[in-house]
TORPA-4810 file (N, C-alpha, C, O; in nm, 3 decimals):
<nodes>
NODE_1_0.086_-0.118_0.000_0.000_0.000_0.000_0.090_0.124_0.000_0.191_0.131_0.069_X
NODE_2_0.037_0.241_-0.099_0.136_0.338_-0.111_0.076_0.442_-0.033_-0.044_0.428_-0.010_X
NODE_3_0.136_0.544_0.012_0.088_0.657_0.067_0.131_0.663_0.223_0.181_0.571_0.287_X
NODE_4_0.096_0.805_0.272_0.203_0.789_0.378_0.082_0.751_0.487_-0.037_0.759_0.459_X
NODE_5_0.137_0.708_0.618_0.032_0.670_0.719_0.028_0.821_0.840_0.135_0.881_0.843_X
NODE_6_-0.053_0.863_0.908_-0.117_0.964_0.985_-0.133_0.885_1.110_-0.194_0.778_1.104_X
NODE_7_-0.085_0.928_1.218_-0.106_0.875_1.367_-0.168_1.024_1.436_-0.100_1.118_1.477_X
NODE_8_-0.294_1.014_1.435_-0.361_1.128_1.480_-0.415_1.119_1.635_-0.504_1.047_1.681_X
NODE_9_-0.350_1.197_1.687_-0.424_1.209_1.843_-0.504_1.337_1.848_-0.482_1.454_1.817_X
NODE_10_-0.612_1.265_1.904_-0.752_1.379_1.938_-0.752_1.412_2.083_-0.681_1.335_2.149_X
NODE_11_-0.812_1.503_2.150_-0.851_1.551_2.252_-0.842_1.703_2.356_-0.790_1.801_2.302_X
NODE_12_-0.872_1.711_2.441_-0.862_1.785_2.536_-0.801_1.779_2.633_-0.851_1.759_2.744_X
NODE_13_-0.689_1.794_2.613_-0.574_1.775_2.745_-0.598_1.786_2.868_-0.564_1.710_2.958_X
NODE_14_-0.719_1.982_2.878_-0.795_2.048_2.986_-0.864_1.920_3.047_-0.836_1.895_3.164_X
NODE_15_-0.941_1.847_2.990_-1.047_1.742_3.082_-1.002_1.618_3.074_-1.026_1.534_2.987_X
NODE_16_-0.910_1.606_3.201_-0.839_1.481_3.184_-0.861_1.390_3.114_-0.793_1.368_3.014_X
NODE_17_-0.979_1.303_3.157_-0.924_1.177_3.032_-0.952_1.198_2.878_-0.899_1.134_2.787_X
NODE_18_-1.039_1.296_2.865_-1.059_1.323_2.693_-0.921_1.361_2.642_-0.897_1.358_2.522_X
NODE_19_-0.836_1.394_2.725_-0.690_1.419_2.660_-0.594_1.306_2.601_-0.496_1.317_2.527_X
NODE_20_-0.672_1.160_2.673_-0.610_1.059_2.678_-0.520_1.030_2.519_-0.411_0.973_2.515_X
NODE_21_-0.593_1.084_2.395_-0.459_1.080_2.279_-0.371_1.178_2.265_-0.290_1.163_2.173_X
NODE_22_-0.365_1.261_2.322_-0.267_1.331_2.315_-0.116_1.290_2.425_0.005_1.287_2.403_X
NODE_23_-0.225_1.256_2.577_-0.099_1.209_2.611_-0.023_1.067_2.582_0.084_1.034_2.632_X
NODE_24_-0.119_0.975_2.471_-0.068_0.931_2.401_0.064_0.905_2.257_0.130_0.820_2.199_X
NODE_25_0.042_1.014_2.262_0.126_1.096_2.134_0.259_1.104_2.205_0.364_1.047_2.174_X
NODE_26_0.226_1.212_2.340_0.336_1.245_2.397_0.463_1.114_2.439_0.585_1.121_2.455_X
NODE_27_0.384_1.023_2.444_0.424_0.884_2.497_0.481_0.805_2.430_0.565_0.730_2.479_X
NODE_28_0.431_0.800_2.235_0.493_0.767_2.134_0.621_0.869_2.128_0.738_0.830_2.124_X
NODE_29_0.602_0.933_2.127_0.741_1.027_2.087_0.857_0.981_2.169_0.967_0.953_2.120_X
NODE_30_0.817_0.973_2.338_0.886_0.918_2.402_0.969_0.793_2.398_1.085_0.791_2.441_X
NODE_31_0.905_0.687_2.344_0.928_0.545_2.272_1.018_0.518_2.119_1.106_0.441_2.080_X
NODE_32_0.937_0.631_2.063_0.974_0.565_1.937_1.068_0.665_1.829_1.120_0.760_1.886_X
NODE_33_1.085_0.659_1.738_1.138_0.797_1.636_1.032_0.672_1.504_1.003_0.553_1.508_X
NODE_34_1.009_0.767_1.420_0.877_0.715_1.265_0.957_0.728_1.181_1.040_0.818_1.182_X
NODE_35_0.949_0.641_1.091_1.019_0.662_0.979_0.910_0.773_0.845_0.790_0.766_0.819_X
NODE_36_0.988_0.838_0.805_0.983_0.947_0.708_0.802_0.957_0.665_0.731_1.058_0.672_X
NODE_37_0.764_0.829_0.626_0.645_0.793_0.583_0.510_0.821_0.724_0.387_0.831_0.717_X
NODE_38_0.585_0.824_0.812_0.439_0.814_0.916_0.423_0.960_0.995_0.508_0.977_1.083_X
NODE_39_0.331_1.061_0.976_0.352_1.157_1.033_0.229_1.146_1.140_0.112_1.111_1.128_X
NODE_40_0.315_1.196_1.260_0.222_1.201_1.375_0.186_1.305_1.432_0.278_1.372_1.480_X
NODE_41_0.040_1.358_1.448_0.021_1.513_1.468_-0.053_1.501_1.587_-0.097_1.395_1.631_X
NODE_42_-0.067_1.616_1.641_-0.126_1.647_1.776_-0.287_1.719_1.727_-0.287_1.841_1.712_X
NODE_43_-0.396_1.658_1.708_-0.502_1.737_1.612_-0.555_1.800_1.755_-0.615_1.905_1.737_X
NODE_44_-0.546_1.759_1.895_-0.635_1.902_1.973_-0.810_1.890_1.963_-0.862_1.780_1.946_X
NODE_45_-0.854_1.959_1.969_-0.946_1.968_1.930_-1.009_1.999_1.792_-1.128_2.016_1.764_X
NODE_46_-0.912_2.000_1.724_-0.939_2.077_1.588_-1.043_1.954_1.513_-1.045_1.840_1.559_X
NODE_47_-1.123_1.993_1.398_-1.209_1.904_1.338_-1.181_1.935_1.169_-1.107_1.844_1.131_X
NODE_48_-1.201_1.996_1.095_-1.178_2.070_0.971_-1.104_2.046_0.916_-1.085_1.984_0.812_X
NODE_49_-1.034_2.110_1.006_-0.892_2.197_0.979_-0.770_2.076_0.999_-0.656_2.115_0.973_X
NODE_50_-0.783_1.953_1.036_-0.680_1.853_0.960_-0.692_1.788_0.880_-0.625_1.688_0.853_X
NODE_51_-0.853_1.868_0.780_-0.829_1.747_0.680_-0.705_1.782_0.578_-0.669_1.673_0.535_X
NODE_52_-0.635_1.869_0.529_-0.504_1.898_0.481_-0.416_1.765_0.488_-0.352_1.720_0.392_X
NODE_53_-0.424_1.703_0.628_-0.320_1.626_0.689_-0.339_1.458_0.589_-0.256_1.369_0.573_X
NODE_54_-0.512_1.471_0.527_-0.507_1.360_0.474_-0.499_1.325_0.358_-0.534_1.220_0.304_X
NODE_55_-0.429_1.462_0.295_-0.344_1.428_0.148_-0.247_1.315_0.163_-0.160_1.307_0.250_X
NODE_56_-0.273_1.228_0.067_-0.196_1.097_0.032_-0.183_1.027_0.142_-0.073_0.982_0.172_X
NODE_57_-0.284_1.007_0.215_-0.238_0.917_0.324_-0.372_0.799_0.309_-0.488_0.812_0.270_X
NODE_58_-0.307_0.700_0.351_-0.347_0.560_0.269_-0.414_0.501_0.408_-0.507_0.422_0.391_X
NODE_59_-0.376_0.532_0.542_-0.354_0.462_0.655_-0.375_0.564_0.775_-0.277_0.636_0.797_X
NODE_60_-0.472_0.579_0.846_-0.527_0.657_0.978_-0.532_0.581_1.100_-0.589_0.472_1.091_X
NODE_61_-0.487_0.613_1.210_-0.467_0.541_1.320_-0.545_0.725_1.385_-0.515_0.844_1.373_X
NODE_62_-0.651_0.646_1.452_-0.695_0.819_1.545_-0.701_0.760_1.685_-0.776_0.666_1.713_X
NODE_63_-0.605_0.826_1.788_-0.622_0.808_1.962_-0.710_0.879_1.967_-0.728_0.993_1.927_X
NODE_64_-0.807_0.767_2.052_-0.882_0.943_2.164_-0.964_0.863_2.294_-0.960_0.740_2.306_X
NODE_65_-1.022_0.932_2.365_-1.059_0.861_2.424_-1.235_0.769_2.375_-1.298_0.826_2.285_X
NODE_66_-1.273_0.690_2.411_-1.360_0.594_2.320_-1.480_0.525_2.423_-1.452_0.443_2.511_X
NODE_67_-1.584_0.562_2.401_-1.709_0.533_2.526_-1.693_0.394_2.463_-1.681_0.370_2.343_X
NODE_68_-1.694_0.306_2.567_-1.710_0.154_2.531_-1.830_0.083_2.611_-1.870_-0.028_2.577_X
NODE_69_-1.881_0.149_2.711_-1.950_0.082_2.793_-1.913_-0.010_2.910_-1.986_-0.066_2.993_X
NODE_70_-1.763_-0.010_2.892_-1.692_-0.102_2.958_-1.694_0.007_3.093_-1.750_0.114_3.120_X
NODE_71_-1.585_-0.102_3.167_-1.541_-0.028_3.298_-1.389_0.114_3.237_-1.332_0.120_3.128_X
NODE_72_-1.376_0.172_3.318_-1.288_0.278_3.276_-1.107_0.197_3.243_-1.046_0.107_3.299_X
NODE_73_-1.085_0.258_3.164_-0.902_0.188_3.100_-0.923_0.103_3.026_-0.835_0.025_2.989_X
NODE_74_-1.116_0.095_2.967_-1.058_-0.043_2.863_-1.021_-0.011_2.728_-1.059_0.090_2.667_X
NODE_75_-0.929_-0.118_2.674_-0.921_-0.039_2.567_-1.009_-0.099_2.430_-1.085_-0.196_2.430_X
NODE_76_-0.981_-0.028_2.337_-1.132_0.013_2.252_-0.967_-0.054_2.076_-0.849_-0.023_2.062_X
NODE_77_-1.041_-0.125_2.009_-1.007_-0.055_1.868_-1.129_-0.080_1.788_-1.215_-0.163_1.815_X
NODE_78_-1.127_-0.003_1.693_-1.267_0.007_1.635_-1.186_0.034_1.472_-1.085_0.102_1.455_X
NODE_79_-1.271_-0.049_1.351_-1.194_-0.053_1.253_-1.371_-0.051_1.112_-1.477_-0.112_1.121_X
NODE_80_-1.329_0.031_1.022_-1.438_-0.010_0.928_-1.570_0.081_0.939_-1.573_0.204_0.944_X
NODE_81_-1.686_-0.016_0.944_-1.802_0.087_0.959_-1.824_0.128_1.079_-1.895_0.226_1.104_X
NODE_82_-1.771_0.064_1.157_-1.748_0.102_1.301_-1.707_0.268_1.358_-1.751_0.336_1.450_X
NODE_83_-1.624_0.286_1.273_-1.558_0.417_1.317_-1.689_0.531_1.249_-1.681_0.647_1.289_X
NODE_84_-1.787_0.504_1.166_-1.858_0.606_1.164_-1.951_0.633_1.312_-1.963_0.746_1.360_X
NODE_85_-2.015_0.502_1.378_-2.052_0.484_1.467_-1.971_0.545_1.600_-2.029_0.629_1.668_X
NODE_86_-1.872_0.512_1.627_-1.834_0.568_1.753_-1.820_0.727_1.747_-1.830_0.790_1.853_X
NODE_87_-1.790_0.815_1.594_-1.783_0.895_1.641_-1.918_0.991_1.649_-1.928_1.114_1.646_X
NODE_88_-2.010_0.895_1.660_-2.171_0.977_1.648_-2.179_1.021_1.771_-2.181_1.143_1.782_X
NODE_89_-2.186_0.924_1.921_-2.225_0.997_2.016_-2.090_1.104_2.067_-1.973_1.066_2.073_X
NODE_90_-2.135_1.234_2.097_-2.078_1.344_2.135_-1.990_1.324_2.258_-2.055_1.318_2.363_X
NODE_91_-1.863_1.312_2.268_-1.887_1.312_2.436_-1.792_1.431_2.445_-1.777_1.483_2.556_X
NODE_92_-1.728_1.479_2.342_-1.676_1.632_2.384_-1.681_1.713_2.270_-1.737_1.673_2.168_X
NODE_93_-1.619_1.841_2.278_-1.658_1.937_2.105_-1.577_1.851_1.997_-1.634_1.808_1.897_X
NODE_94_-1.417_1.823_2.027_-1.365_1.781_1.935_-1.432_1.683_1.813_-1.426_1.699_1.691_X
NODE_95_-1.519_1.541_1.916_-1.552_1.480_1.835_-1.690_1.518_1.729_-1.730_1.435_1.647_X
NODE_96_-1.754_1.655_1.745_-1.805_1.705_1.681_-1.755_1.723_1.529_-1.821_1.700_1.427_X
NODE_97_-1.621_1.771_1.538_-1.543_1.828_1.407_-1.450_1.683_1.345_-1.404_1.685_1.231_X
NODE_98_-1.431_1.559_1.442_-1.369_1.479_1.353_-1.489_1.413_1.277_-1.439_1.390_1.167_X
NODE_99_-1.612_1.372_1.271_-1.724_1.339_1.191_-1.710_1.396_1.058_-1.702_1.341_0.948_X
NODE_100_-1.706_1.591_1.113_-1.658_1.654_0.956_-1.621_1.635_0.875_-1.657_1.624_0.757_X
NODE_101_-1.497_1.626_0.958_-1.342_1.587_0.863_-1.324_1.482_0.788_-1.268_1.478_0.678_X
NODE_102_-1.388_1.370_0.866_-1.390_1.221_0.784_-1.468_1.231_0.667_-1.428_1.193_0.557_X
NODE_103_-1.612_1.296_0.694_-1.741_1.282_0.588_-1.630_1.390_0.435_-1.635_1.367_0.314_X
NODE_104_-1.562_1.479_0.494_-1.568_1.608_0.403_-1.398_1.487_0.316_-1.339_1.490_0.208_X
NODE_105_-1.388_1.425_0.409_-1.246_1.337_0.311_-1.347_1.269_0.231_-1.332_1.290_0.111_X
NODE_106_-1.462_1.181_0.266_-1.479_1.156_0.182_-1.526_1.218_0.082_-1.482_1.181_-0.026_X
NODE_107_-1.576_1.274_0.083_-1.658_1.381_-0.056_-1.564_1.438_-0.167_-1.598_1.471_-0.281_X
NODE_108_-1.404_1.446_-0.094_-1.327_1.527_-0.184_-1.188_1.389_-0.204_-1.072_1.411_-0.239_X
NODE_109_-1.236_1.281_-0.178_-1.179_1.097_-0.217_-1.029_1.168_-0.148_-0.937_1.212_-0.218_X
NODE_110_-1.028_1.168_-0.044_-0.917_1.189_0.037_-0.909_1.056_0.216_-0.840_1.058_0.318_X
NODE_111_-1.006_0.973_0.169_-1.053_0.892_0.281_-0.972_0.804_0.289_-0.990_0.735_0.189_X
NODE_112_-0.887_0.760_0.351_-0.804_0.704_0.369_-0.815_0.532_0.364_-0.909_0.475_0.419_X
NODE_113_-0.720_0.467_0.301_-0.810_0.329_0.250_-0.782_0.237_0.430_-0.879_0.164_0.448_X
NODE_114_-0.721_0.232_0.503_-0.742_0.223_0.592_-0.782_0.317_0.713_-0.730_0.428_0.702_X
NODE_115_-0.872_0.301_0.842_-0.896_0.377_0.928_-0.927_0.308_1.055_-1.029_0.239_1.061_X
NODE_116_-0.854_0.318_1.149_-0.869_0.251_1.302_-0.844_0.343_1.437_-0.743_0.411_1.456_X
NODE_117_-0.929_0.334_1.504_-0.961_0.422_1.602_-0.937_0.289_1.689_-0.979_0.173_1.699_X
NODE_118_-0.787_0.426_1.782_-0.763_0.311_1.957_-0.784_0.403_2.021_-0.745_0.519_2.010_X
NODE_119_-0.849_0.354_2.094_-0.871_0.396_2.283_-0.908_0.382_2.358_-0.982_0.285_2.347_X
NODE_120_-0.910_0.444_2.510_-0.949_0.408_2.588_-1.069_0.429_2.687_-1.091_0.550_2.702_X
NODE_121_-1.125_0.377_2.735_-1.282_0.432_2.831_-1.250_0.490_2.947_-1.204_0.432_3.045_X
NODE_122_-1.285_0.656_2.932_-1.249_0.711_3.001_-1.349_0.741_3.105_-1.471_0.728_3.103_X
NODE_123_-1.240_0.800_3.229_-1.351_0.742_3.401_-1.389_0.877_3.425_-1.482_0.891_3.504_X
NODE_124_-1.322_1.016_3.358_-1.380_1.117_3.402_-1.350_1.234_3.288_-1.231_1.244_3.257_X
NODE_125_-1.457_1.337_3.210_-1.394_1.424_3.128_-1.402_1.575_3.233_-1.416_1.685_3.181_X
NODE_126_-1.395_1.561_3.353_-1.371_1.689_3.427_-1.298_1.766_3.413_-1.204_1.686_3.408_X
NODE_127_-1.229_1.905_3.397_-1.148_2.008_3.412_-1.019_1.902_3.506_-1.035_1.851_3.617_X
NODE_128_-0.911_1.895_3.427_-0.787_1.870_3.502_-0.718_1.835_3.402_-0.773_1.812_3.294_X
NODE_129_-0.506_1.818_3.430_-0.447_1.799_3.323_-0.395_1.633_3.326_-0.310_1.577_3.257_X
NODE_130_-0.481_1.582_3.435_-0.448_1.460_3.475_-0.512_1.383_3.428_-0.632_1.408_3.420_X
NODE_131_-0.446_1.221_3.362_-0.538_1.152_3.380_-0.585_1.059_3.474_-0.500_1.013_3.549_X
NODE_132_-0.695_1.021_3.487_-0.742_0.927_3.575_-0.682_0.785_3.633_-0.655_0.698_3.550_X
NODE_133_-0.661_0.761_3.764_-0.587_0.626_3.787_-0.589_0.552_3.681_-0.488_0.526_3.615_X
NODE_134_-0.759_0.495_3.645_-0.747_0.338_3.561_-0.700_0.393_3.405_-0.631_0.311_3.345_X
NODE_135_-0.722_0.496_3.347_-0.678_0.497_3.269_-0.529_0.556_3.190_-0.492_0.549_3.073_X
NODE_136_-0.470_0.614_3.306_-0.331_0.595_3.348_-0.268_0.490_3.354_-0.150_0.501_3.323_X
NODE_137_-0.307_0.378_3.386_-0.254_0.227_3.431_-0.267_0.180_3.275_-0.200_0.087_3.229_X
NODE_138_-0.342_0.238_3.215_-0.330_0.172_3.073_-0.296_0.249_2.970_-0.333_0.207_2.861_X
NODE_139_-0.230_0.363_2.973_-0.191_0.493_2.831_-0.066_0.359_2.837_-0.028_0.368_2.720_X
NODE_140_-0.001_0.271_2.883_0.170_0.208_2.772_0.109_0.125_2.681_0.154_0.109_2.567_X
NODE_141_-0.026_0.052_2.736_-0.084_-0.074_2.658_-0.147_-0.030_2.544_-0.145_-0.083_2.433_X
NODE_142_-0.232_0.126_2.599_-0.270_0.194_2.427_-0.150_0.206_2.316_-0.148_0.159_2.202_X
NODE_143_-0.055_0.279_2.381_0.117_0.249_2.286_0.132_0.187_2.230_0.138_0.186_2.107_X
NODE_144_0.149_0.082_2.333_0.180_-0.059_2.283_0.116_-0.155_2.162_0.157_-0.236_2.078_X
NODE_145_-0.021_-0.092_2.208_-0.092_-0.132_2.069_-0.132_-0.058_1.986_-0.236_-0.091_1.929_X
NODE_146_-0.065_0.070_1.947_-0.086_0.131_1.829_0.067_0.120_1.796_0.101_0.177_1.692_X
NODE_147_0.141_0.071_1.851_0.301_0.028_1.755_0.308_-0.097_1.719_0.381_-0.135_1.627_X
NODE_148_0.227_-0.179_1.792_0.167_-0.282_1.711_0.102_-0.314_1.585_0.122_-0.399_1.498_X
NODE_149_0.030_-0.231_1.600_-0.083_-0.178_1.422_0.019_-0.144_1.338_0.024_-0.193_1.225_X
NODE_150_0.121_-0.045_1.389_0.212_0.018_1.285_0.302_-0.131_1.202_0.307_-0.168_1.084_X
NODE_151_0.363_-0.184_1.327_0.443_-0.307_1.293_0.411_-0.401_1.193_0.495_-0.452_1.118_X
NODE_152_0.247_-0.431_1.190_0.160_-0.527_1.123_0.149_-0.500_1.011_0.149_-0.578_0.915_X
NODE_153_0.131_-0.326_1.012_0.112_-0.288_0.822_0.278_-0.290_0.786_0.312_-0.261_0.672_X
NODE_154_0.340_-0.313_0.849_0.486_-0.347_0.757_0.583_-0.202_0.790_0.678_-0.155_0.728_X
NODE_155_0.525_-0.166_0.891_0.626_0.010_0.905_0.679_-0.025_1.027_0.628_-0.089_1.119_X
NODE_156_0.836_0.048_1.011_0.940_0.003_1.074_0.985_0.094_1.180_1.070_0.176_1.144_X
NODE_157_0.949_0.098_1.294_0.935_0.186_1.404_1.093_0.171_1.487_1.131_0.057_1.512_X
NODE_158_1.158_0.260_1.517_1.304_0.261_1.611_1.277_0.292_1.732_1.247_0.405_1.767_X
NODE_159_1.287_0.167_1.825_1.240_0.207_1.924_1.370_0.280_2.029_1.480_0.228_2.050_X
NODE_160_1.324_0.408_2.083_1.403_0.464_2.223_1.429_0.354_2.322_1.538_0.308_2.356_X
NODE_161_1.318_0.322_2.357_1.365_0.274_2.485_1.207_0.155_2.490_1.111_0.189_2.421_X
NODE_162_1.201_0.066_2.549_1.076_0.020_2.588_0.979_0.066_2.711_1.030_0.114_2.812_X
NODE_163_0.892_0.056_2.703_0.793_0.128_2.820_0.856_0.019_2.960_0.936_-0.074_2.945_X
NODE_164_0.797_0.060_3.082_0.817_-0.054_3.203_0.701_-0.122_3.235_0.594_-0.071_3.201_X
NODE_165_0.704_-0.251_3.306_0.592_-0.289_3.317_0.462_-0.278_3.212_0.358_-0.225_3.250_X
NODE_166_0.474_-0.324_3.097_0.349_-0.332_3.010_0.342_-0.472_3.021_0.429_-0.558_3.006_X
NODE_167_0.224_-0.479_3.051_0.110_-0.600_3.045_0.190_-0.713_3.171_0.145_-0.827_3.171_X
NODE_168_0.273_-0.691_3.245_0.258_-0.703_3.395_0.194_-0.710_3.503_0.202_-0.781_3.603_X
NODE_169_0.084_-0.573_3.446_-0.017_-0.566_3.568_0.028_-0.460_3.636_-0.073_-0.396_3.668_X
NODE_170_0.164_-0.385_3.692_0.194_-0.307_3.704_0.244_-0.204_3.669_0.264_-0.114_3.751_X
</nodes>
């Protein structure tokens, strides 16, 4: 598959766990260096205004945080028709504007031939820059498995250093 791949983190840093892809991002950076082909952006809250980002890109990986119904820290991937679905119910502004962005890629055939949404169920979107115990205990395993995804489509990630304790339990 040609085209470059997009590792997009969504959220609100302000309400702790809706920040949960960003401090995901922060966490990849920490881990890994991308090779040339994979650009990883910090989208914020923005909705619109990254569709720019999905010129020639073949392959979408979006963090954010992800209502699952589950208990809080579980984690979520969602792949296909799926991802129109999760991002219907509202649970903060951002995901208002990524619906946009996806519908308006497609309209202008900028939709990326793959698209997978990881994350996690978050325990609180309150005002803070923290995230929440349980889903703190699980931002290495979200990592972990979005450098996994990367690995699988055949992209060759350098890793810094390895996280501690993933999938330990501690």
């Amino acid at each position: 598959m040609t085209g470059k791949t997009l590792v997009l983190g969504v959220g609100n840093p302000l309400l702790s766990d809706d920040g949960v892809g960003i401090h995901a991002l922060r966490r990849l950076y920490e881990l890994a260096q991308f090779p040339e082909e994979v650009q990883v952006v910090d989208g914020g809250t923005s909705g619109l205004d990254l569709l720019h980002y999905l010129e020639g890109t073949s392959r979408l990986i979006i963090i954010d945080a992800v209502e699952t119904g589950g208990p809080p820290g579980t984690l979520a991937r969602i792949t296909g028709d799926r991802v129109p679905a999760y991002l219907s119910p509202k649970m903060s502004p951002h995901e208002i504007g990524l619906p946009d962005m996806l519908f308006a890629a497609q309209l202008r055939d900028l939709y990326p031939q793959e698209v997978v949404v990881w994350g996690l169920q978050p325990a609180t979107t309150e005002v803070g820059l923290e995230l929440s115990p349980p889903v703190a205990a699980q931002l290495d395993t979200l990592v972990e498995s979005i450098l996994q995804e990367l690995q699988e489509w055949g992209i060759q990630v350098q890793r810094i250093f390895a996280p501690p304790n993933v999938g330990d339990g501690g």
